[in-house]
Backbone as CSV, one residue per row, in Angstrom:
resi,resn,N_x,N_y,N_z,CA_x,CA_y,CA_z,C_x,C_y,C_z
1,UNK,115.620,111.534,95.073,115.083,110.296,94.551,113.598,110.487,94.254
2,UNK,113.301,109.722,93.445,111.709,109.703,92.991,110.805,108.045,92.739
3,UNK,109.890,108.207,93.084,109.132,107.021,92.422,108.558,106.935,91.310
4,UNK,108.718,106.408,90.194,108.059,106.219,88.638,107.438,105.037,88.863
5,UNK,106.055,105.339,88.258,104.942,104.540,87.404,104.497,104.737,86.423
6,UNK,104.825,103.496,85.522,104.661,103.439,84.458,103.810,102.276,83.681
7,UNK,103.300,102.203,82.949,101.708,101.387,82.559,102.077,101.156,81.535
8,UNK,101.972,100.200,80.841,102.251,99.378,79.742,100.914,98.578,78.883
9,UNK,100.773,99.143,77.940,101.281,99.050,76.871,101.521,100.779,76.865
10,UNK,100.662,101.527,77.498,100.803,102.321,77.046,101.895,103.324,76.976
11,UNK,102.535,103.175,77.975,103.832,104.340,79.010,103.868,105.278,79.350
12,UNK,102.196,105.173,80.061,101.929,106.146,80.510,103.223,106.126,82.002
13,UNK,103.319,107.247,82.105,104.609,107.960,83.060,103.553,108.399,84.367
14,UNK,103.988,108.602,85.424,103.709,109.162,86.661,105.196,109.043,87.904
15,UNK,105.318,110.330,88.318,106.409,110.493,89.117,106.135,110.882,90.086
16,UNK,106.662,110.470,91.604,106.380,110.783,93.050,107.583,110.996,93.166
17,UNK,107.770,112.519,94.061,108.790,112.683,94.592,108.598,112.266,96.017
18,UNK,110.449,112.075,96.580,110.384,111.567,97.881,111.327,112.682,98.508
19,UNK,111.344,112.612,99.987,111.993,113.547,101.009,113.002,112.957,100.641
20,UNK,114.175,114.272,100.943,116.000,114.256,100.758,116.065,114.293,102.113
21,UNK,114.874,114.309,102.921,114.865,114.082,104.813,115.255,112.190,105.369
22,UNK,115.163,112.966,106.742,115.572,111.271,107.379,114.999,111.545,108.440
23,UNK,113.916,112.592,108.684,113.151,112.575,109.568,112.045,111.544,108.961
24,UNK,111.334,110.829,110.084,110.431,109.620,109.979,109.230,109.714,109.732
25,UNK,108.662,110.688,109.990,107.128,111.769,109.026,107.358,111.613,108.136
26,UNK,108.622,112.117,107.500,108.814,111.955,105.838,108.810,111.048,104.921
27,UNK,109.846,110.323,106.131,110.127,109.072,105.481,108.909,107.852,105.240
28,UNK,108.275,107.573,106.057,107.266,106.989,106.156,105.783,107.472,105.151
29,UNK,106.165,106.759,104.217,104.638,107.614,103.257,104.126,105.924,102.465
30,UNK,102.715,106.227,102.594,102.126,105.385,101.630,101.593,106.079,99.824
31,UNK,102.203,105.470,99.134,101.829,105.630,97.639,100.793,105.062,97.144
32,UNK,99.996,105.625,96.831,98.115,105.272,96.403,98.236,105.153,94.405
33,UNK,98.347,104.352,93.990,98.633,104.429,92.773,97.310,104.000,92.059
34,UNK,96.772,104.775,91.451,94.989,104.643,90.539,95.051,104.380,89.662
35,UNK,94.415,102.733,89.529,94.849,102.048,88.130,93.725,102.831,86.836
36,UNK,92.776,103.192,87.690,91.962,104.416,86.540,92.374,105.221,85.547
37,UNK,94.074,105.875,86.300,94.883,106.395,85.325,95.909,105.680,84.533
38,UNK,95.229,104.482,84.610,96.180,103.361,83.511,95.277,103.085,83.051
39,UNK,94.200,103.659,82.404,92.776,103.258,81.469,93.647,102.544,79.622
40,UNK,93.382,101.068,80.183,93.353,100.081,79.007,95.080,99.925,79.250
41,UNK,95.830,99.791,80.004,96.895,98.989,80.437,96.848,97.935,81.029
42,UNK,97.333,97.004,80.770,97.663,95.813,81.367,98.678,95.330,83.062
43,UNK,99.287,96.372,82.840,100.471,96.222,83.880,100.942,97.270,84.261
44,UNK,101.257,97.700,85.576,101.907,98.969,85.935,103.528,98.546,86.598
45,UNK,104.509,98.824,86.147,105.737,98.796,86.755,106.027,100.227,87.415
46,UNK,106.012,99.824,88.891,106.566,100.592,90.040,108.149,100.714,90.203
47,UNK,108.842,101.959,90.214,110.906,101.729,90.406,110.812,102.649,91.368
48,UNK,111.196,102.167,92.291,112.192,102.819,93.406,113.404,102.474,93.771
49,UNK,114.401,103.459,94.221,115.625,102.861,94.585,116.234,102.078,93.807
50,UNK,115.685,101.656,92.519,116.478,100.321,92.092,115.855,99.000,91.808
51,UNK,115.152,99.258,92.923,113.534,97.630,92.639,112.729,98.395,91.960
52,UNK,112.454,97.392,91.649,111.382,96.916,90.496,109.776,96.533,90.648
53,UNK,108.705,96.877,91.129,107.477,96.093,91.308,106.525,96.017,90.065
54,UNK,106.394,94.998,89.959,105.359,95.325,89.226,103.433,94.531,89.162
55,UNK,102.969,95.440,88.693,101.455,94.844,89.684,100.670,95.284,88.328
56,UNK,99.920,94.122,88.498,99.105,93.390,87.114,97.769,94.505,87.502
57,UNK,97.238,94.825,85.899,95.870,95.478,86.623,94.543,94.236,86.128
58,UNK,93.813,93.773,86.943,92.866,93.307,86.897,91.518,93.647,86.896
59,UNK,90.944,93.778,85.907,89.497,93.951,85.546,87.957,92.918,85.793
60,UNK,87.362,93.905,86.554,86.099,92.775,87.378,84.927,93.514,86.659
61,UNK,83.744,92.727,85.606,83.087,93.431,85.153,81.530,93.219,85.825
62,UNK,81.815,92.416,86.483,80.237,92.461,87.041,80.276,92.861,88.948
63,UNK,81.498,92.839,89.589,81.233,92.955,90.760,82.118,94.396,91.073
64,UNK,81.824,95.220,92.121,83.089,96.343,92.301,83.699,96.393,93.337
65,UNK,84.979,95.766,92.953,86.080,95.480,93.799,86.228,96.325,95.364
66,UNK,86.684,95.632,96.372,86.392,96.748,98.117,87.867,96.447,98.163
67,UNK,88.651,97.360,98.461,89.966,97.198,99.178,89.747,97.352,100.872
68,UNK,90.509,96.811,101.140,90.362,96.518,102.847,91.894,96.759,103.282
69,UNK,92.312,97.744,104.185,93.661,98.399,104.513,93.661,98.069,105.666
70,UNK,94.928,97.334,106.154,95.064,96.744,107.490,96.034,96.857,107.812
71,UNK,96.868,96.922,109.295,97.596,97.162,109.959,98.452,95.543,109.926
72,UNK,99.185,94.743,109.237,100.119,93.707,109.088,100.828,93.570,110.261
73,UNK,101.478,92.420,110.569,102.266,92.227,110.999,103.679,92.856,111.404
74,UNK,104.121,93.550,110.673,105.155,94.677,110.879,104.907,95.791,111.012
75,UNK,103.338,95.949,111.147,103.015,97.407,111.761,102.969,98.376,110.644
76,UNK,102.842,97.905,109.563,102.899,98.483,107.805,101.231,98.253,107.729
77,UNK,100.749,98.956,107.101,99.277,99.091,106.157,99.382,98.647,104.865
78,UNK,98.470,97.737,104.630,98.452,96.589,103.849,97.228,96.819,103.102
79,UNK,96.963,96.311,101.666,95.450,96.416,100.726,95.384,95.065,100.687
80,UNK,94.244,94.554,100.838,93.790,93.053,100.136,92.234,93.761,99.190
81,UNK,92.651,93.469,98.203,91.214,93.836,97.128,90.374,92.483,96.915
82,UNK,88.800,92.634,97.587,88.040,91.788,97.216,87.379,91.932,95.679
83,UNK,87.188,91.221,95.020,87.058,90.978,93.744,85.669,90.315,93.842
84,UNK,85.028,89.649,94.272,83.840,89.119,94.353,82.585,89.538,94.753
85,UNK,81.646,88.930,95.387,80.166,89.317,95.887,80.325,90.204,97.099
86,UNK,79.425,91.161,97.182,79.671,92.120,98.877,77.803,91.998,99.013
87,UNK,77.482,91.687,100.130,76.229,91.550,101.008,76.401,92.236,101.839
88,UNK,75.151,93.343,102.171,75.328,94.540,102.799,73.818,93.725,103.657
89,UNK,74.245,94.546,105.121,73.361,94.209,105.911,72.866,94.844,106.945
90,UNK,71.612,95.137,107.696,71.516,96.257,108.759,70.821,95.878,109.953
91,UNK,71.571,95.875,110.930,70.864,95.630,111.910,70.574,96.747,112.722
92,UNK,69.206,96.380,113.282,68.503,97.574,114.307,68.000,97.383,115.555
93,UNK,68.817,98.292,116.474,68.359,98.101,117.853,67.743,99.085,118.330
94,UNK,66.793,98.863,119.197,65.787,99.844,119.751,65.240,99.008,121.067
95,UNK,64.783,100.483,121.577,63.868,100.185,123.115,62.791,100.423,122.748
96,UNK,61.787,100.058,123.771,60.255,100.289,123.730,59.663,100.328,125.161
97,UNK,58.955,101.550,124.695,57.601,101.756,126.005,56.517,101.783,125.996
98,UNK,55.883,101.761,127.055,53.925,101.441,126.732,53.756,102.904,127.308
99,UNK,53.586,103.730,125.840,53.021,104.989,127.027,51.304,105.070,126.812
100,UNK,50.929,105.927,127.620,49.091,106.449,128.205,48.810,107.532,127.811
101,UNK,49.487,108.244,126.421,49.163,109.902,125.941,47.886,109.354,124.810
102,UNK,47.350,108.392,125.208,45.793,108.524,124.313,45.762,107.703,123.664
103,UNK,44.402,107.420,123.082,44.192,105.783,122.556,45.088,105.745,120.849
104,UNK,44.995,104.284,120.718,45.580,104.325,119.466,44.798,104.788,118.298
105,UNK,42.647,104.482,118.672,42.306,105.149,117.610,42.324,106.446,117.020
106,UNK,42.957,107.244,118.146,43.417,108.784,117.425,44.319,108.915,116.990
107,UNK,45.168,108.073,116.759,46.836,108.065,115.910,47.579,108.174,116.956
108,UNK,47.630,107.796,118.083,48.768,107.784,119.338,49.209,106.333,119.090
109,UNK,50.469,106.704,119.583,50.942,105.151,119.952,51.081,104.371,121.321
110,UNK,50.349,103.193,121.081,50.566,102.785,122.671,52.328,102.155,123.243
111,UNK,52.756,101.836,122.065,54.152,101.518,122.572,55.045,101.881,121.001
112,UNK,55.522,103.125,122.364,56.520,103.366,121.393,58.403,103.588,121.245
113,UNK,58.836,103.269,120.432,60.243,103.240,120.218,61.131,104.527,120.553
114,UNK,62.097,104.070,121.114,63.536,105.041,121.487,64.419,104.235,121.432
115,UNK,65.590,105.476,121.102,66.982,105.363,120.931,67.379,104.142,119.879
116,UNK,66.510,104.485,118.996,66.727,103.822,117.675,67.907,103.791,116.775
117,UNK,68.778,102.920,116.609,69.758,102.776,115.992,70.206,101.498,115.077
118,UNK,70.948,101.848,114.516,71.160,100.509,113.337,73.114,100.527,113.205
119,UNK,73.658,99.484,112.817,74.734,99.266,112.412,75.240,98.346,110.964
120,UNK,75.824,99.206,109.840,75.670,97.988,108.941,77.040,96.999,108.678
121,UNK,77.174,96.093,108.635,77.588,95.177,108.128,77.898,94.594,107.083
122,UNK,78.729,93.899,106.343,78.992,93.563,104.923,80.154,92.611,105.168
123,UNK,79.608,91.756,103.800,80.564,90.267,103.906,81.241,90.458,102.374
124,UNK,82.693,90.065,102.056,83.171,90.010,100.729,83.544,88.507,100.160
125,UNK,84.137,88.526,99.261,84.315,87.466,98.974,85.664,87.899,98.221
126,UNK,86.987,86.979,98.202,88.081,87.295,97.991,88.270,87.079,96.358
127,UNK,87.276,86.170,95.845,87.801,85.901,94.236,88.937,84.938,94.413
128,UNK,88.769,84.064,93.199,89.875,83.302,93.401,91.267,83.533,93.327
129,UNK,92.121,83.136,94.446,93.207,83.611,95.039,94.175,82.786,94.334
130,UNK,95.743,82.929,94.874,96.735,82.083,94.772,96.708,81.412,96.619
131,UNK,97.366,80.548,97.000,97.598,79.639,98.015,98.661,81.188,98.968
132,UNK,99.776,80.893,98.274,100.520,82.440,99.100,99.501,83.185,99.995
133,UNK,98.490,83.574,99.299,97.379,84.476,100.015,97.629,84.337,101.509
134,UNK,97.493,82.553,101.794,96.606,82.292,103.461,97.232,82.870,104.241
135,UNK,98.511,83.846,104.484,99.310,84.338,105.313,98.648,86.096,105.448
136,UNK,98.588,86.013,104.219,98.057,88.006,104.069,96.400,87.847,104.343
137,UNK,95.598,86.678,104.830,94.657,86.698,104.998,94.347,86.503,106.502
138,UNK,95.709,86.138,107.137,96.192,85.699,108.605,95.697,86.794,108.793
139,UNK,96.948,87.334,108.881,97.334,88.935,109.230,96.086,89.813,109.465
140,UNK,95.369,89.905,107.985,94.430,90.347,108.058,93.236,89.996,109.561
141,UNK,92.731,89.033,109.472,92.032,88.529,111.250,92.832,88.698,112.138
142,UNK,93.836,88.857,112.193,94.715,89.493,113.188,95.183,91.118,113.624
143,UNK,94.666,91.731,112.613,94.663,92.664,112.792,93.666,93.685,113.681
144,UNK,94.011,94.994,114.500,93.436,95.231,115.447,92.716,96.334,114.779
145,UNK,93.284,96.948,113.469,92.676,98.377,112.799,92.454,97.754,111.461
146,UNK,91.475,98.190,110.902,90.936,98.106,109.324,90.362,98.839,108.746
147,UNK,90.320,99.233,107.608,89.457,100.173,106.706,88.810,99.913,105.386
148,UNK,87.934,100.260,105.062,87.797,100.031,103.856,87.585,101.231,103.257
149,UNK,87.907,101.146,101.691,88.841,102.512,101.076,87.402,102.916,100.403
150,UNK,86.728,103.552,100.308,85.362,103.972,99.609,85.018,105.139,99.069
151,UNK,84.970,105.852,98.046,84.464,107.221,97.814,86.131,107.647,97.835
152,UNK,87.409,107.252,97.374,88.333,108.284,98.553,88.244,108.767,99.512
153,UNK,87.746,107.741,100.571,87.931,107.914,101.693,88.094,106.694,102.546
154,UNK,88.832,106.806,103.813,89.226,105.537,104.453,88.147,105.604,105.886
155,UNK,87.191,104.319,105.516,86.000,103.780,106.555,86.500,103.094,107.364
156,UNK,86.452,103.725,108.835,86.673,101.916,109.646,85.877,101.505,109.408
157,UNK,86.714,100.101,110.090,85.812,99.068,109.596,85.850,97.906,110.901
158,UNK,85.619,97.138,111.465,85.836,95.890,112.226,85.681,94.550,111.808
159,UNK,86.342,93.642,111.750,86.542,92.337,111.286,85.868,91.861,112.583
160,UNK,85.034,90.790,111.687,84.167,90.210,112.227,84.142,88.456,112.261
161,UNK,84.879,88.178,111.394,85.261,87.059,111.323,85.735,86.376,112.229
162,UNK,85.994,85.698,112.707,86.708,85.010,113.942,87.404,83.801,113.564
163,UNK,87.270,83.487,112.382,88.129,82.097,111.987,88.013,81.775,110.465
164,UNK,89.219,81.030,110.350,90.034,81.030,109.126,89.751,79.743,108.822
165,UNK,89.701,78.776,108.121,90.237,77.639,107.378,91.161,77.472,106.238
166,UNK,91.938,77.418,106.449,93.005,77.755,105.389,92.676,76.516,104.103
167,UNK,92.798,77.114,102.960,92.301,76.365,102.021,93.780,76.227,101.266
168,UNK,93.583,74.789,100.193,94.990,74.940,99.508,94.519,74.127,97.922
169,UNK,95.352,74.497,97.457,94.638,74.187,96.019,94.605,72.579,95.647
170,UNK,95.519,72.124,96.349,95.260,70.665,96.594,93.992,69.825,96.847
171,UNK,93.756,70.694,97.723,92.321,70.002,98.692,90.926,70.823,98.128
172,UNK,91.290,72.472,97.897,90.181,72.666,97.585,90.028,73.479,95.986
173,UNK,90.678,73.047,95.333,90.998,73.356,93.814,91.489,75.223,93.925
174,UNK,90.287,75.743,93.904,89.936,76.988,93.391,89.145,77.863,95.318
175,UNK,90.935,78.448,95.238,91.105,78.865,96.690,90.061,80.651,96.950
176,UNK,88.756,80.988,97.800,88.239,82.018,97.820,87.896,81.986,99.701
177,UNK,88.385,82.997,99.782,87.561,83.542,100.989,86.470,83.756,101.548
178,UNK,85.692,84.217,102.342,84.799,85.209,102.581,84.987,85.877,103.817
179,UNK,84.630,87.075,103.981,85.077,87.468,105.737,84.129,88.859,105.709
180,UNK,83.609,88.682,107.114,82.661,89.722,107.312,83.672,90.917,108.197
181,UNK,82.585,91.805,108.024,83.393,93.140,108.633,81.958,94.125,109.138
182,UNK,82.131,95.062,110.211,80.972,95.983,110.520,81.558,97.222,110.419
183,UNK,81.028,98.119,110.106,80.938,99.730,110.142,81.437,100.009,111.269
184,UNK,82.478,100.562,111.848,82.796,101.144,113.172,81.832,102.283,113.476
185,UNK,80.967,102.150,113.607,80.309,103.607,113.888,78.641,102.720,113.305
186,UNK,77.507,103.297,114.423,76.230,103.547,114.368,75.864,104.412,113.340
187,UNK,74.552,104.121,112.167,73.967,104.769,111.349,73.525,105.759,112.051
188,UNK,73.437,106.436,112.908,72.660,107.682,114.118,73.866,107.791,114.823
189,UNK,74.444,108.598,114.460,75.593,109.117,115.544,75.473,110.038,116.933
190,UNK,75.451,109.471,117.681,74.754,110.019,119.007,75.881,110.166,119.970
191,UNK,77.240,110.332,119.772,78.471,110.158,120.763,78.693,111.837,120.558
């Protein structure tokens, strides 16, 4: 068996093969599909087995989209792509001492800093959603592992958020998120 993707208008083709195994290494694979290589398609139809997916490509020209990969509810790894504003932020912690190695008018310092470190932080914004969302946005704050996908490469990440208000298009027209997240890891890696 194989997986085909295919992009429309153009048709453009792409094929993943899958294990003829039933060992669970095998079986278990995530498919990373790069809408980059659907340059000026509209739509990519995914076939496996028989189903059918198909997933719209959406174009953001002023902001650059963060995917955020999370551990769901069924224990599956999940993408939610922010589409909106990202605010990057740094915080810095440090100690201080008063040392006596000489006055300050010779360029000494009378108090000075150790074990200087910083952690950064960043908030997204979801873009306007469909209502369906508020469940895959559950999950998401519920989740215990996260990443964000950057460079081709997968960053932890920690959700920072602590609470939801679920919005609905009723009440609040034009449904968007925001949810903060921190860098798992110190800018100075000292472990």
């Amino acid at each position: 068996m194989s997986i085909t993707a295919t992009g429309y208008p153009s048709e453009t083709v792409f094929t993943f093969a899958t294990p003829d195994s039933y060992d669970s290494s095998e079986l278990v694979k995530y498919l990373v599909v790069d809408a980059t290589d659907f340059d000026g398609d509209e739509y990519i139809e995914i076939e496996y087995n028989g189903a059918l997916i198909t997933v719209y490509i959406e174009s953001e020209c002023r902001y650059t989209p963060v995917e955020i990969h999370f551990i769901n509810k069924e224990g599956a790894q999940q993408v939610i792509t922010f589409f909106k504003a990202r605010k990057d932020d740094l915080k810095i912690d440090s100690e201080t001492f008063e040392s006596d190695k000489g006055q300050p008018n010779l360029g000494n310092h009378q108090f000075v800093d150790y074990n200087v470190n910083g952690r950064t932080k960043f908030s997204v914004n979801s873009g306007f959603i469909d209502e369906s969302m508020n469940d895959t946005f559950k999950q998401l704050l519920l989740s215990e592992s996260a990443w964000s996908y950057e460079s081709s490469a997968f960053v932890p990440v920690n959700i920072k958020s602590s609470s939801l208000k679920y919005q609905t298009r009723q009440n609040d027209r034009l449904i968007n998120y925001e949810i903060d997240f921190d860098y798992s890891y110190k800018e100075v890696n000292n472990v």
